[in-house]
Biopython code that builds the backbone (N, CA, C, O; Angstrom):
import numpy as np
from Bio.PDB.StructureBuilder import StructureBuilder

atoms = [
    (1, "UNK", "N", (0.846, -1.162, 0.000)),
    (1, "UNK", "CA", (0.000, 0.000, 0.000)),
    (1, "UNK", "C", (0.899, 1.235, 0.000)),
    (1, "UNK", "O", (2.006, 1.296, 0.535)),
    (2, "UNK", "N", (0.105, 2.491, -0.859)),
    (2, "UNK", "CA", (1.482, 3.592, -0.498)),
    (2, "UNK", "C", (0.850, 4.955, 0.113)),
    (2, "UNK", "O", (-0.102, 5.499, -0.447)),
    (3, "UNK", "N", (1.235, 5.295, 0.889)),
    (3, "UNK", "CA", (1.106, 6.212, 1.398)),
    (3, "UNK", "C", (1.742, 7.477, 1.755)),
    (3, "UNK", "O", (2.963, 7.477, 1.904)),
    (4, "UNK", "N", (1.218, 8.326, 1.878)),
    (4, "UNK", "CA", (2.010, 9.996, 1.438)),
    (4, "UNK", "C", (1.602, 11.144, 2.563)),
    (4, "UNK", "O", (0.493, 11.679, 2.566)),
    (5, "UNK", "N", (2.592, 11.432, 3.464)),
    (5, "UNK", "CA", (2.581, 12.044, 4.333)),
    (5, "UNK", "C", (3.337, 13.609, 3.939)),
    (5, "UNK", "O", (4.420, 13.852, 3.405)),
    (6, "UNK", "N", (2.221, 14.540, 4.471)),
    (6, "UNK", "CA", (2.185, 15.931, 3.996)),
    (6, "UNK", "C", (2.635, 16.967, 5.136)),
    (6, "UNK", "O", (2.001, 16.897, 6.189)),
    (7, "UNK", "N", (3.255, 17.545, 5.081)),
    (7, "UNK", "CA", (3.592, 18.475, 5.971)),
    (7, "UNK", "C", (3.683, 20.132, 5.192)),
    (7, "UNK", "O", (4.804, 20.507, 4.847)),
    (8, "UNK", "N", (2.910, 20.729, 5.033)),
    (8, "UNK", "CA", (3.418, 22.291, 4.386)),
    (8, "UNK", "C", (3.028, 23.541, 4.921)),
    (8, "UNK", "O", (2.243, 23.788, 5.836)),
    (9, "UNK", "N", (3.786, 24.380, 4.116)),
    (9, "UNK", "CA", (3.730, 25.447, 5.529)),
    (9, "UNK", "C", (4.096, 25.950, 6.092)),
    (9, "UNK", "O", (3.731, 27.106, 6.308)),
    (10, "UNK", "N", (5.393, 25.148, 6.881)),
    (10, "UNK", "CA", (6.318, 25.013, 8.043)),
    (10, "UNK", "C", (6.914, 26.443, 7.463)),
    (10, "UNK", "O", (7.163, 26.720, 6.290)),
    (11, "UNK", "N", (7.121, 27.555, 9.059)),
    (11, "UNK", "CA", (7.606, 28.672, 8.245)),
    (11, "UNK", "C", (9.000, 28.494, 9.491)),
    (11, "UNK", "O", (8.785, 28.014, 10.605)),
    (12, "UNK", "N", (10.225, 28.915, 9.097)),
    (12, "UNK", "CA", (11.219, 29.193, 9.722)),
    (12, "UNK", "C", (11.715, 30.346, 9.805)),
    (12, "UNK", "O", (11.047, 30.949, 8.965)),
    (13, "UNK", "N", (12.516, 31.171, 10.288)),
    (13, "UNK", "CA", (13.346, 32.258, 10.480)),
    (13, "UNK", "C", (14.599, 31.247, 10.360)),
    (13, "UNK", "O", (14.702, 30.238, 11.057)),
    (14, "UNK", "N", (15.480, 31.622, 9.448)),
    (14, "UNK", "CA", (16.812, 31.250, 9.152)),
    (14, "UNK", "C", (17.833, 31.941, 8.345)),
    (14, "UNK", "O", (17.475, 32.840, 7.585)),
    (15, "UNK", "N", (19.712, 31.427, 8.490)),
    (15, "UNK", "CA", (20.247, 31.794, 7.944)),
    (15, "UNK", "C", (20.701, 31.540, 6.528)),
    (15, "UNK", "O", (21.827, 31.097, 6.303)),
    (16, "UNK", "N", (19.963, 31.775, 5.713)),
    (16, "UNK", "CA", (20.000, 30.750, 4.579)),
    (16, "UNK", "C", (20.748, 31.446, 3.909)),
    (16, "UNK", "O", (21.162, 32.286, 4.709)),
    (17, "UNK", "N", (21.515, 31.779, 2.239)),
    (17, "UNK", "CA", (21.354, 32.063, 1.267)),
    (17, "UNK", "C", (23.368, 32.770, 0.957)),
    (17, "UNK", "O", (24.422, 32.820, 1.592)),
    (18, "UNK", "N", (22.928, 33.096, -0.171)),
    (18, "UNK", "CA", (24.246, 33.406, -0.668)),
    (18, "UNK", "C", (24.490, 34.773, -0.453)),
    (18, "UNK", "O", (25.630, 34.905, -0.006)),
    (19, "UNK", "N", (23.798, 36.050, -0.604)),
    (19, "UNK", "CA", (23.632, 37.698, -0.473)),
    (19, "UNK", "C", (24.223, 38.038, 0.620)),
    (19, "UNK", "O", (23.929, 37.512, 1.694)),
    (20, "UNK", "N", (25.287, 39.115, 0.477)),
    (20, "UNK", "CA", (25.714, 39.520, 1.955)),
    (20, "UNK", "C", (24.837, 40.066, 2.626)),
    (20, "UNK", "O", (23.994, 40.858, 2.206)),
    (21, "UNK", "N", (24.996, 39.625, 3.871)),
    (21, "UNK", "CA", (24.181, 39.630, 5.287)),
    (21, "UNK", "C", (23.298, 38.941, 5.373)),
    (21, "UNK", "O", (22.528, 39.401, 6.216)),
    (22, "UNK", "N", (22.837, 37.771, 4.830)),
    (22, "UNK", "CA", (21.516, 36.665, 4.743)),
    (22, "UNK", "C", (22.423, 35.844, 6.119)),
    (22, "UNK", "O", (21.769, 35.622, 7.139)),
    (23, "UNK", "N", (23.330, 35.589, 6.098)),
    (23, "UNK", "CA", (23.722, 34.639, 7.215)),
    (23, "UNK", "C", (23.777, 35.535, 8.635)),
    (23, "UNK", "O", (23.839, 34.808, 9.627)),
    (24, "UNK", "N", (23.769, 36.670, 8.861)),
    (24, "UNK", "CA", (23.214, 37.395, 9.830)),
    (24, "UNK", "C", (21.807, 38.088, 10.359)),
    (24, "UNK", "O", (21.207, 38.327, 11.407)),
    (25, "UNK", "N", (21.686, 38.248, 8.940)),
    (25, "UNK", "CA", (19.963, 38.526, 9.238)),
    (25, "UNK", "C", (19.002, 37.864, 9.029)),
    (25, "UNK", "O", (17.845, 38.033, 9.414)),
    (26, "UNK", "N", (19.527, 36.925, 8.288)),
    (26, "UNK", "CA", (18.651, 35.642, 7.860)),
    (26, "UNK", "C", (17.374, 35.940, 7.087)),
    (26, "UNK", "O", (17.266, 37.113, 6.730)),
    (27, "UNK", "N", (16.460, 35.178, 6.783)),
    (27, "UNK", "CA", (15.442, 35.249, 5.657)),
    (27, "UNK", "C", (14.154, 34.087, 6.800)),
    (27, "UNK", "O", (14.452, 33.180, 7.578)),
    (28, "UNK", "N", (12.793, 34.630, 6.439)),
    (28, "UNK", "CA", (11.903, 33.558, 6.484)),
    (28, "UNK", "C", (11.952, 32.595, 5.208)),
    (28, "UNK", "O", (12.454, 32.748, 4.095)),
    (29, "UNK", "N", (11.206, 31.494, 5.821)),
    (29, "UNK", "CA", (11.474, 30.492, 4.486)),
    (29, "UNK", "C", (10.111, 29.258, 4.930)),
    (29, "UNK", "O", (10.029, 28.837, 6.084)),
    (30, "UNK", "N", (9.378, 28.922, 4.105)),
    (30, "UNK", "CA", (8.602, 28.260, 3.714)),
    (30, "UNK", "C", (9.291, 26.796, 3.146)),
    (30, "UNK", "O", (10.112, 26.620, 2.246)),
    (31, "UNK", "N", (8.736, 26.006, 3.884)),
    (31, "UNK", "CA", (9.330, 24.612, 3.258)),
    (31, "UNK", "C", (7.616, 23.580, 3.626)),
    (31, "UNK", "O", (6.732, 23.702, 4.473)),
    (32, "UNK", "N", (7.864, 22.583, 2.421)),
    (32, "UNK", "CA", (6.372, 22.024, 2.349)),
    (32, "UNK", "C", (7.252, 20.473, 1.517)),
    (32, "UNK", "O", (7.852, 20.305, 0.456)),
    (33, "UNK", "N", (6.927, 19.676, 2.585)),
    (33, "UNK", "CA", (7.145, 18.500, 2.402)),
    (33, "UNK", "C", (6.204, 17.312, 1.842)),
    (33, "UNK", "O", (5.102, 17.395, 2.385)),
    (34, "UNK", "N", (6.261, 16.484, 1.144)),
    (34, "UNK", "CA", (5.442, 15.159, 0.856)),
    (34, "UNK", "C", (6.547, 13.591, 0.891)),
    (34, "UNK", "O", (7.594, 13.571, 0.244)),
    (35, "UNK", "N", (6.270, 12.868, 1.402)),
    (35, "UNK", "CA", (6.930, 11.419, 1.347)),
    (35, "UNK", "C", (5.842, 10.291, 1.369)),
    (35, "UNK", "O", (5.128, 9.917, 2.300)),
    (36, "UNK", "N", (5.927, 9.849, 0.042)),
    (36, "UNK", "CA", (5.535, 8.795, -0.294)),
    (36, "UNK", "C", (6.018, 7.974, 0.474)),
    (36, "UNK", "O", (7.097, 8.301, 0.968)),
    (37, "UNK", "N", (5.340, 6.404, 0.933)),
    (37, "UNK", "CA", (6.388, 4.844, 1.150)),
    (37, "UNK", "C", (5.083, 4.419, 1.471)),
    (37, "UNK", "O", (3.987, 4.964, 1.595)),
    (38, "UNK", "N", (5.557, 3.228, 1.572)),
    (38, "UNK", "CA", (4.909, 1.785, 1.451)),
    (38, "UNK", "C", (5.066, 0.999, 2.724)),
    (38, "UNK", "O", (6.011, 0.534, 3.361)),
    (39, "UNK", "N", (3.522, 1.046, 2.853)),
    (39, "UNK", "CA", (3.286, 0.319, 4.185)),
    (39, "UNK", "C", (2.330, -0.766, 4.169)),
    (39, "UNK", "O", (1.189, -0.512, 3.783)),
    (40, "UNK", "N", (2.754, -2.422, 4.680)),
    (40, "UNK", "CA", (1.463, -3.074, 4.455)),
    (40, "UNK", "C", (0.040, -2.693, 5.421)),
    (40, "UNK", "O", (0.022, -2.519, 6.639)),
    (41, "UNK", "N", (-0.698, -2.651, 4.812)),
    (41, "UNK", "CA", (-1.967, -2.679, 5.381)),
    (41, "UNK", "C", (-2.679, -3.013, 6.221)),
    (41, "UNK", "O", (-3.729, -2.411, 6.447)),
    (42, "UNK", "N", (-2.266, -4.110, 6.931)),
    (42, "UNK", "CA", (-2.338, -4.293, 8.077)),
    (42, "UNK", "C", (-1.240, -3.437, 9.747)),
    (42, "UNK", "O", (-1.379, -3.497, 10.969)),
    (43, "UNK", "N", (-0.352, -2.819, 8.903)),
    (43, "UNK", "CA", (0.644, -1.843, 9.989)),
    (43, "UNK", "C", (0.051, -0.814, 9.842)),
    (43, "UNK", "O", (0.823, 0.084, 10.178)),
    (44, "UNK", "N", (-1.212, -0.270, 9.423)),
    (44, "UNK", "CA", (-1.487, 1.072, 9.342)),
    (44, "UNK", "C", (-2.019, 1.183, 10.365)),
    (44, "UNK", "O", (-2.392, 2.354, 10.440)),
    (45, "UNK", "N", (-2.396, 0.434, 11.576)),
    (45, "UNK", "CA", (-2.840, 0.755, 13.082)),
    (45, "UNK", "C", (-2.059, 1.332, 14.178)),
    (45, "UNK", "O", (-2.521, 1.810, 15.215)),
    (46, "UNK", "N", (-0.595, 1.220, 13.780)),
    (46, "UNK", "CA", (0.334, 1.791, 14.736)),
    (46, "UNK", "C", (1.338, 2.803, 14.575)),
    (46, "UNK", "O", (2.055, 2.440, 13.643)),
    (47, "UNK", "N", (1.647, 3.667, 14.940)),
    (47, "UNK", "CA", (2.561, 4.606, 14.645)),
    (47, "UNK", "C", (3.628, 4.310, 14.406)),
    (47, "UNK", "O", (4.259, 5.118, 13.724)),
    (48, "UNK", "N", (4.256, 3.171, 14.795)),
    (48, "UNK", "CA", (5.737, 2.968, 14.858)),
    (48, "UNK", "C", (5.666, 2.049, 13.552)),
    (48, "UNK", "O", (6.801, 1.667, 13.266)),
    (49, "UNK", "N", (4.941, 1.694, 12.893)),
    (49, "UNK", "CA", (5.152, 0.994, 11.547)),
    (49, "UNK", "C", (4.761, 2.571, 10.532)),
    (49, "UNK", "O", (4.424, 2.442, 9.355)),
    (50, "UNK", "N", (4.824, 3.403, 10.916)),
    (50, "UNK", "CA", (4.378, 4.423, 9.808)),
    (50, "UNK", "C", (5.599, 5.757, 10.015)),
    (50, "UNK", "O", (6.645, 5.651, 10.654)),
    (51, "UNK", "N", (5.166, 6.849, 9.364)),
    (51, "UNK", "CA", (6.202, 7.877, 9.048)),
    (51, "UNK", "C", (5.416, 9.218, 10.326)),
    (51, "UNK", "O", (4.416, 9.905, 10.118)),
    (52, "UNK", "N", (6.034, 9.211, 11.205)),
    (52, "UNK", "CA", (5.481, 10.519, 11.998)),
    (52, "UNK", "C", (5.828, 11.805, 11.556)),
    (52, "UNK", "O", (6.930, 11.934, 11.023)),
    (53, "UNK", "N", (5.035, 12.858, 11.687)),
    (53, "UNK", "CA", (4.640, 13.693, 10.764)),
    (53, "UNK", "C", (5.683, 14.646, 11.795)),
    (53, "UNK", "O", (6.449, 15.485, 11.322)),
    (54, "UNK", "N", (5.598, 14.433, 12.918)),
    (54, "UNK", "CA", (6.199, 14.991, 14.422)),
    (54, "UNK", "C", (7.661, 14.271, 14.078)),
    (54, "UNK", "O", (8.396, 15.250, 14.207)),
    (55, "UNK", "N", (8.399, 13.338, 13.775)),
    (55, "UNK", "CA", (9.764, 13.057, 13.355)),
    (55, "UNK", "C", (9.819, 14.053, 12.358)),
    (55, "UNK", "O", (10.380, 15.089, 12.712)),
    (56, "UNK", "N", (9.452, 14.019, 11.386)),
    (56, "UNK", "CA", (9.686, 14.503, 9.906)),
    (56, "UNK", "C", (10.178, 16.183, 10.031)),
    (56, "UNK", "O", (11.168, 16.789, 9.623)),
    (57, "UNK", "N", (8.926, 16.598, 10.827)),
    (57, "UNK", "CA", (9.226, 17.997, 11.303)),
    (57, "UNK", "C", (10.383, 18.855, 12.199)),
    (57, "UNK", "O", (10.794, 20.013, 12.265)),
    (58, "UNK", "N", (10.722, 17.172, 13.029)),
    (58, "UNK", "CA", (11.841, 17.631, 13.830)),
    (58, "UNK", "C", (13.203, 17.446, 13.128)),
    (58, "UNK", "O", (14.269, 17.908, 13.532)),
    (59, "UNK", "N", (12.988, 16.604, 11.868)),
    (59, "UNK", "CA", (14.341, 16.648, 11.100)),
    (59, "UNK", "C", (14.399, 17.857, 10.376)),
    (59, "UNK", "O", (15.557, 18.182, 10.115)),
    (60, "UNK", "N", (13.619, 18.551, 10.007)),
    (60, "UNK", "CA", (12.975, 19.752, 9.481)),
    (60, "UNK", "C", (13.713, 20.738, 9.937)),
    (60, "UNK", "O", (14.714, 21.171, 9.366)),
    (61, "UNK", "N", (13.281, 21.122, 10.933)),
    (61, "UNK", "CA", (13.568, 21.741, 12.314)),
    (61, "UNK", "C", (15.027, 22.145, 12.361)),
    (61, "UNK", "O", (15.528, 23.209, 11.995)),
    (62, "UNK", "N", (15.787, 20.743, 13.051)),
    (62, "UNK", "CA", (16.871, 20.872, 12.925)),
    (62, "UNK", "C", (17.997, 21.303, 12.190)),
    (62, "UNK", "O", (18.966, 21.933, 12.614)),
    (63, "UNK", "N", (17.646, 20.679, 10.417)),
    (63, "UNK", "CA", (18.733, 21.031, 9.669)),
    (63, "UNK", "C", (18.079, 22.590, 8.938)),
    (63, "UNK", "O", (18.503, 23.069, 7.887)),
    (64, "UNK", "N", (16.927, 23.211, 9.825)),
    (64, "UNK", "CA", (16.894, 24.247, 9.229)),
    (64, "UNK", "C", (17.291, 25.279, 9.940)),
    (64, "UNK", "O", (17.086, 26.490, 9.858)),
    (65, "UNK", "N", (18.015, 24.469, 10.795)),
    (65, "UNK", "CA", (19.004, 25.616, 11.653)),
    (65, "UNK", "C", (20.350, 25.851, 11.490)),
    (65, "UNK", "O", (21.022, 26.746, 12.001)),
    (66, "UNK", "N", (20.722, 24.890, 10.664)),
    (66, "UNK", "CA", (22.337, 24.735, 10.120)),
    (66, "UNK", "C", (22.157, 25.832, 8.996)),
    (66, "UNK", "O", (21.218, 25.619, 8.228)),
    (67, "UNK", "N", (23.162, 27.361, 8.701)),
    (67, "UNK", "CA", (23.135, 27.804, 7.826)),
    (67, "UNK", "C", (23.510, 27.562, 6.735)),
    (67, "UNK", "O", (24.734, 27.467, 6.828)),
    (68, "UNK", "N", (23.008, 27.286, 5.040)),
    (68, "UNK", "CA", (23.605, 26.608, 3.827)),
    (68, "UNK", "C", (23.639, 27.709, 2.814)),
    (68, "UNK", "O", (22.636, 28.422, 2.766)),
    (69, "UNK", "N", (24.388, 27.904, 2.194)),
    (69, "UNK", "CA", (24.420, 28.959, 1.110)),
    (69, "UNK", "C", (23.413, 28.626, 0.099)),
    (69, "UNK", "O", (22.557, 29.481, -0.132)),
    (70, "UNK", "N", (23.379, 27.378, -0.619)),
    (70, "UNK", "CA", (21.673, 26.782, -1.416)),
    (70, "UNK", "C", (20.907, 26.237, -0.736)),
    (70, "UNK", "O", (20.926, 25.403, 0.169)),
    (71, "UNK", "N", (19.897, 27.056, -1.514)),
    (71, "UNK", "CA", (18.576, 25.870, -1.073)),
    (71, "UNK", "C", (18.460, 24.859, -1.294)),
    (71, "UNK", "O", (17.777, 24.229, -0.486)),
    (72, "UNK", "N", (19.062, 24.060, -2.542)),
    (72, "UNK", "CA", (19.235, 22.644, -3.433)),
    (72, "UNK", "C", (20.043, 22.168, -2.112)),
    (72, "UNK", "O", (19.475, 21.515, -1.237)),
    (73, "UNK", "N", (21.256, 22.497, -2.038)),
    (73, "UNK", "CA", (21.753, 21.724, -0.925)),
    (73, "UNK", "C", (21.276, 21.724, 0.318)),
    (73, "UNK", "O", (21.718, 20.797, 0.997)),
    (74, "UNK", "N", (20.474, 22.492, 0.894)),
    (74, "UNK", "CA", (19.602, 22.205, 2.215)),
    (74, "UNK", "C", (18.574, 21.147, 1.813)),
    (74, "UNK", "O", (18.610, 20.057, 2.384)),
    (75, "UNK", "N", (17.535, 21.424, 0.739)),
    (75, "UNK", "CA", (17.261, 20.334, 0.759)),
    (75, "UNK", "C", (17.257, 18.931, 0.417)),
    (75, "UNK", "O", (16.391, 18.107, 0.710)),
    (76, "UNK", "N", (18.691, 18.691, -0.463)),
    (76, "UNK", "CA", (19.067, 17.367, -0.635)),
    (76, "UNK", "C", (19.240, 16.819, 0.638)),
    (76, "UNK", "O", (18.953, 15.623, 0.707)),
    (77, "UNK", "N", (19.852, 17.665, 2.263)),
    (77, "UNK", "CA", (20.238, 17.394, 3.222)),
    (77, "UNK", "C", (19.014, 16.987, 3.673)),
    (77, "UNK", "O", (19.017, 15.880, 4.213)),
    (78, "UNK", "N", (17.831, 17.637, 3.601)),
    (78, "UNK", "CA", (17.279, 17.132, 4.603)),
    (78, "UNK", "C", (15.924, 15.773, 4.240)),
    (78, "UNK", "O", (15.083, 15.136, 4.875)),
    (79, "UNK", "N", (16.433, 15.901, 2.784)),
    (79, "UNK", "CA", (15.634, 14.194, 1.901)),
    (79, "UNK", "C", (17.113, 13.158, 2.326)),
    (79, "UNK", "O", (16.765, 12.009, 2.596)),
    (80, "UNK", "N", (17.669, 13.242, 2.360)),
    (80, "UNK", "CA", (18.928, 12.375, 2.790)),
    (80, "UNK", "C", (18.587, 12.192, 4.395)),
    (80, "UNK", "O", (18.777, 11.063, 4.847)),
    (81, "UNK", "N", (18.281, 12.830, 4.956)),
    (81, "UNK", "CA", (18.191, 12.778, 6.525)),
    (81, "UNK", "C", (16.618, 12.334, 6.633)),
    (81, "UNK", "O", (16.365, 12.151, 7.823)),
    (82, "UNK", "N", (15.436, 12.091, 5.782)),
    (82, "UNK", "CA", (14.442, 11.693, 6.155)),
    (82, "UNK", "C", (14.651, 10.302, 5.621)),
    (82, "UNK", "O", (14.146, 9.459, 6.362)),
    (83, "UNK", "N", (15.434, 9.655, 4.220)),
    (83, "UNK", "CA", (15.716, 8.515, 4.055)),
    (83, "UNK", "C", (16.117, 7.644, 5.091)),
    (83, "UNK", "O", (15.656, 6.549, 5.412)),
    (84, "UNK", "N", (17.294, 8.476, 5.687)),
    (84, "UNK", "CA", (18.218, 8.078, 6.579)),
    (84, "UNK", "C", (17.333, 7.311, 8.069)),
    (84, "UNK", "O", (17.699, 6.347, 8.741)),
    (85, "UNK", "N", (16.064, 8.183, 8.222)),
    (85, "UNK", "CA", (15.423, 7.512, 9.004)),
    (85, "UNK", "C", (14.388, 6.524, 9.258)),
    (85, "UNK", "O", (14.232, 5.598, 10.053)),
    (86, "UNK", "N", (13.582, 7.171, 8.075)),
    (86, "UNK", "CA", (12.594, 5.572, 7.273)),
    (86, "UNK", "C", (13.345, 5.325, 5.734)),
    (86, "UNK", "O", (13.578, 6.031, 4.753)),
    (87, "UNK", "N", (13.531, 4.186, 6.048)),
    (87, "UNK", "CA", (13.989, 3.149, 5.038)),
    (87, "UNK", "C", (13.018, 2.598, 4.034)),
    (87, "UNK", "O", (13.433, 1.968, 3.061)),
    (88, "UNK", "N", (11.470, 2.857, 4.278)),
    (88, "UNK", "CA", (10.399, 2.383, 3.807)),
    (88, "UNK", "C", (9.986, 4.001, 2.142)),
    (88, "UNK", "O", (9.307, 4.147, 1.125)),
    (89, "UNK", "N", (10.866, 4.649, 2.890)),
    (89, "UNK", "CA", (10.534, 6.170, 1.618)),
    (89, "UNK", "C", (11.049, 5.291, 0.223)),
    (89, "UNK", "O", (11.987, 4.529, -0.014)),
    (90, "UNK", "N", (9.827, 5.872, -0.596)),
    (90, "UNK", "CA", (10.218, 5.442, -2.032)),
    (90, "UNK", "C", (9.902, 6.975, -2.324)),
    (90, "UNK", "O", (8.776, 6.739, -2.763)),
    (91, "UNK", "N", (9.973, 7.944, -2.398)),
    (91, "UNK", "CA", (9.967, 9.376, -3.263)),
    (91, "UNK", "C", (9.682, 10.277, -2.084)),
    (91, "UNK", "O", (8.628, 10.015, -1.505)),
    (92, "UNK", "N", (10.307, 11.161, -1.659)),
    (92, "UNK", "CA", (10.509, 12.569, -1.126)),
    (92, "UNK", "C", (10.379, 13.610, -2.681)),
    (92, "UNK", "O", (10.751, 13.321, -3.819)),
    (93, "UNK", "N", (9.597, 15.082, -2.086)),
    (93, "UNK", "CA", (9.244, 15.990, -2.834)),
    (93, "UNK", "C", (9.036, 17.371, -1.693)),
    (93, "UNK", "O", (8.095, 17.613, -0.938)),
    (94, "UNK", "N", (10.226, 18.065, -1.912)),
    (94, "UNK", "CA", (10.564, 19.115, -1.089)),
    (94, "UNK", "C", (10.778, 20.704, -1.651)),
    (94, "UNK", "O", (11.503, 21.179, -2.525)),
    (95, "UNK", "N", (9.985, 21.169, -0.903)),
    (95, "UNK", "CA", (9.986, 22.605, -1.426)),
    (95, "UNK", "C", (10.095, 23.391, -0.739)),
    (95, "UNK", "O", (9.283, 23.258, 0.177)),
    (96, "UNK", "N", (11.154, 24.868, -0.560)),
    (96, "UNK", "CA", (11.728, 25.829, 0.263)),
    (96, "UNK", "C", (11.535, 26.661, -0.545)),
    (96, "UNK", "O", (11.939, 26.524, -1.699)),
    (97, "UNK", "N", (10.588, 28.177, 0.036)),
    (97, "UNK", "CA", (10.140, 29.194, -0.398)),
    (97, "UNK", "C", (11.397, 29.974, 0.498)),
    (97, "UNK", "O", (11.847, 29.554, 1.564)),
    (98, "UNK", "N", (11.846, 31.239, -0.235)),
    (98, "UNK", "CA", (12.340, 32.185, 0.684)),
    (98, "UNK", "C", (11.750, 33.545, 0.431)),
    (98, "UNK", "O", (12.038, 34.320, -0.481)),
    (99, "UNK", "N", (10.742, 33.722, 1.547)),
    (99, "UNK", "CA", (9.942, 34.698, 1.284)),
    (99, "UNK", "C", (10.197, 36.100, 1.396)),
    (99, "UNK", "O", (9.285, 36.904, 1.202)),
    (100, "UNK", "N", (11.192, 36.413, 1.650)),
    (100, "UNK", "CA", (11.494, 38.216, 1.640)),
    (100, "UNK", "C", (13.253, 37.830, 0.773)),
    (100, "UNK", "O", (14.367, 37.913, 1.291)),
    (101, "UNK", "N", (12.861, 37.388, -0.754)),
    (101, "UNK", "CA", (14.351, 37.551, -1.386)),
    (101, "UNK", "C", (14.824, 38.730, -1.583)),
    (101, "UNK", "O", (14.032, 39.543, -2.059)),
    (102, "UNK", "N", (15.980, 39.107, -1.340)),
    (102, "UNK", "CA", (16.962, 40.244, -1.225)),
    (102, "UNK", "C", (17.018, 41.016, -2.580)),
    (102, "UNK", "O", (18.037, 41.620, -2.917)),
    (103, "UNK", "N", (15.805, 40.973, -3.405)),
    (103, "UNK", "CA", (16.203, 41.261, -5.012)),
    (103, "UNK", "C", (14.967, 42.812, -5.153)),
    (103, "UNK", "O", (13.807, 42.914, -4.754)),
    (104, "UNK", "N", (15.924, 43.890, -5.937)),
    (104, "UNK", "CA", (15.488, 45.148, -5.924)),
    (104, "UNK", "C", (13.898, 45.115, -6.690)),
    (104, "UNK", "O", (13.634, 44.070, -7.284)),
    (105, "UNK", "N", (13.235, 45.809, -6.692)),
    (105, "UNK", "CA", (11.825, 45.977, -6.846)),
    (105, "UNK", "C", (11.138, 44.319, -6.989)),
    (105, "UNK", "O", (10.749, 43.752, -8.011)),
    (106, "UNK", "N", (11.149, 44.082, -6.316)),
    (106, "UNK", "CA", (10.454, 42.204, -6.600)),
    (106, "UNK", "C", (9.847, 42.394, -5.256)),
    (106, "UNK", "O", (10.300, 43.098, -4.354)),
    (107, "UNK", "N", (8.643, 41.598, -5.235)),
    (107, "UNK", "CA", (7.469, 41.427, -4.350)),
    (107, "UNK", "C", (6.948, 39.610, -4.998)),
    (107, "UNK", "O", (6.290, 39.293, -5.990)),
    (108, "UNK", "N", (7.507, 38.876, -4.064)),
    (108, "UNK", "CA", (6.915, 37.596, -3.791)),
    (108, "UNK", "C", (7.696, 36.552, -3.165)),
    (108, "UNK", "O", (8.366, 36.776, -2.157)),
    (109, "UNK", "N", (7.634, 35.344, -3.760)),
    (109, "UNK", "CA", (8.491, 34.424, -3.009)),
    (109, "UNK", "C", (9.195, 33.467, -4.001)),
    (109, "UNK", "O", (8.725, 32.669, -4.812)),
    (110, "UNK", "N", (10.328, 33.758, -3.720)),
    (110, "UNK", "CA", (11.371, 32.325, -4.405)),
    (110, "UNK", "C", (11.580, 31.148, -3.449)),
    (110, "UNK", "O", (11.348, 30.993, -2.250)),
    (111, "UNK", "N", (12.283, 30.105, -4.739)),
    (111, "UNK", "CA", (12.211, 29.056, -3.912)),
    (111, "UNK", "C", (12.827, 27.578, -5.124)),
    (111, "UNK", "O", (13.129, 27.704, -6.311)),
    (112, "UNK", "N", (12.844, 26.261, -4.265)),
    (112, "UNK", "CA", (13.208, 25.771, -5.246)),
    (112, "UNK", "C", (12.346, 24.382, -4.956)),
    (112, "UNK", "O", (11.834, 24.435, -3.838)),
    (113, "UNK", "N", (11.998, 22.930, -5.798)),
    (113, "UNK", "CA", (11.461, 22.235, -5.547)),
    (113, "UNK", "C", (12.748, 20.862, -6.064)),
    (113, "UNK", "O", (13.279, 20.543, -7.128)),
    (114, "UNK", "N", (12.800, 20.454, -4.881)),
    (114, "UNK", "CA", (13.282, 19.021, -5.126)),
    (114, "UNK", "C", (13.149, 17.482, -5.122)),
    (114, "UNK", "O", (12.854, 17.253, -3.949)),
    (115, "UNK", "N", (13.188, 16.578, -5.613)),
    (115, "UNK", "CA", (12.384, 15.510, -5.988)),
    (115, "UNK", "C", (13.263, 14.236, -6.048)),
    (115, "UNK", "O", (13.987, 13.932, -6.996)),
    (116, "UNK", "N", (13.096, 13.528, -4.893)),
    (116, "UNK", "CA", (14.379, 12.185, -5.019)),
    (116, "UNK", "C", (13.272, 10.360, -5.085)),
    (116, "UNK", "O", (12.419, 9.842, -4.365)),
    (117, "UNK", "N", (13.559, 10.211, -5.608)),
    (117, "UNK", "CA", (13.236, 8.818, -5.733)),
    (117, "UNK", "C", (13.906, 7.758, -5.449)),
    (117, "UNK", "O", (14.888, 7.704, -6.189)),
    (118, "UNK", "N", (13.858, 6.915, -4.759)),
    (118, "UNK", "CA", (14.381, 6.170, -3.946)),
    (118, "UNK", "C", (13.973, 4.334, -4.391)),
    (118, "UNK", "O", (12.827, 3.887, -4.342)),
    (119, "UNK", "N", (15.262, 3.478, -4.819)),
    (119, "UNK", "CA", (14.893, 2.155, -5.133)),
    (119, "UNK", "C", (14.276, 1.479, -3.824)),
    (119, "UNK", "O", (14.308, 2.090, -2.755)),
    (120, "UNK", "N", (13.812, 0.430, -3.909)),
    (120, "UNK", "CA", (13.469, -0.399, -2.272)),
    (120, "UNK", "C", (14.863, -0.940, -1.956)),
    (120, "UNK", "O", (15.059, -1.572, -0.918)),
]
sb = StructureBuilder()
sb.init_structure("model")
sb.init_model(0)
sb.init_chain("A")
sb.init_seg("    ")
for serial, (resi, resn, name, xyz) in enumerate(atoms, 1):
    if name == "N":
        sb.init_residue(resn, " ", resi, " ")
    sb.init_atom(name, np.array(xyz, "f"), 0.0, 1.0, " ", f" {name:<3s}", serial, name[0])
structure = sb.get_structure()
């Protein structure tokens, strides 16, 4: 059976980006997660056979406190670090908005979307 756990939304205050002074003043940033995997059907009664939405967030969390100059590389880090913990992920799909970009007359949000697929 496959199943796809959603998390989006998640807003951070962080030091993200390449522009001088982003690693001091940092940027908000929008990140919105999905992970597919495969669970038999009969384990869908217990939490510990499934993907907690409360793990996912705290890996989230964490490496969105480490400052990275890309967004690609923050979030390869942190689809590598949700693999790293369920083994059952067949496709992560990750997206980091940075909502106040440092760029002269522009009004909205950048960002990048990344997409890993994973053999069993």
């Amino acid at each position: 059976m496959l199943l796809t756990v959603h998390l989006h939304k998640l807003v951070f205050h962080a030091a993200h980006g390449l522009y001088e002074g982003e690693d001091k003043v940092g940027n908000d940033f929008e990140v919105n997660v999905d992970i597919e995997y495969t669970v038999k059907k009969d384990k869908v009664h217990d939490i510990r056979n499934l993907i907690s939405y409360e793990d996912v967030l705290q890996i989230v969390r964490q490496r969105m406190n480490i400052p990275t100059p890309l967004l690609e590389e923050l979030a390869f880090s942190i689809i590598q670090k949700i693999r790293h913990r369920y083994a059952s992920v067949r496709v992560v799909r990750l997206s980091i908005y940075k909502l106040n970009a440092p760029l002269a007359n522009f009004q909205g949000k950048v960002g990048i979307t990344l997409q890993q697929e994973f053999d069993r």
